[in-house]
C-alpha positions, 0 to 999 in steps of 0.5 A: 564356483569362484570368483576367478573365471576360468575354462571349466566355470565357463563350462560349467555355465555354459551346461546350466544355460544348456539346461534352462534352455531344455526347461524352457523348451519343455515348458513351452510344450507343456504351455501349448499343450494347457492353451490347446486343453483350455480353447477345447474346454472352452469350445465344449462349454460354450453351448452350456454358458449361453443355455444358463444365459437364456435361462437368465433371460427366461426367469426375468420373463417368467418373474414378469409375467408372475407380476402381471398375473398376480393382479389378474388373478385377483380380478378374475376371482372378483368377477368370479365371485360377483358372477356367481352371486349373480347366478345365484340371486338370479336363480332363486337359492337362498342362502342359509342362515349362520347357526349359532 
């Protein structure tokens, strides 16, 4: 190309605009095609993000119920201990002797 216009550098312009256009068309399909993939993926995923959302929420629950249970735990093993040394006082069973 030069820099004296002329009727074929019009031409020859005329062909490369004609061909971005075509480009362009073809990424415009190519781009409503990737939207159309994208909106299905996204469809087809949603149920599974909110299972792990609830999932989340499930473990934060359980984790504070794990801190509550922790300290009931050992109170129930307190009164389990007291309970059954009670029993046993009650019953009459000596305990043995430590052998040394």
């Amino acid at each position: 190309m030069t820099n004296d216009p002329t009727t074929t550098d019009w031409g020859e312009l005329n062909d490369r605009v004609g061909n971005l256009e075509n480009g362009f068309g073809t990424f415009k399909s190519e781009l409503a095609d990737n939207t159309a993939a994208t909106k299905r993926i996204e469809t087809n995923t949603s149920e599974l993000v909110e299972a792990f959302e609830n999932l989340k929420g499930a473990f934060k629950v359980l984790n504070w119920i794990g801190k509550f249970a922790r300290p009931l735990g050992y109170i129930a093993g307190a009164i389990a201990a007291v309970v059954s040394l009670y029993t046993a006082y009650k019953a009459g069973t000596a305990v043995p002797p430590s052998i040394k």
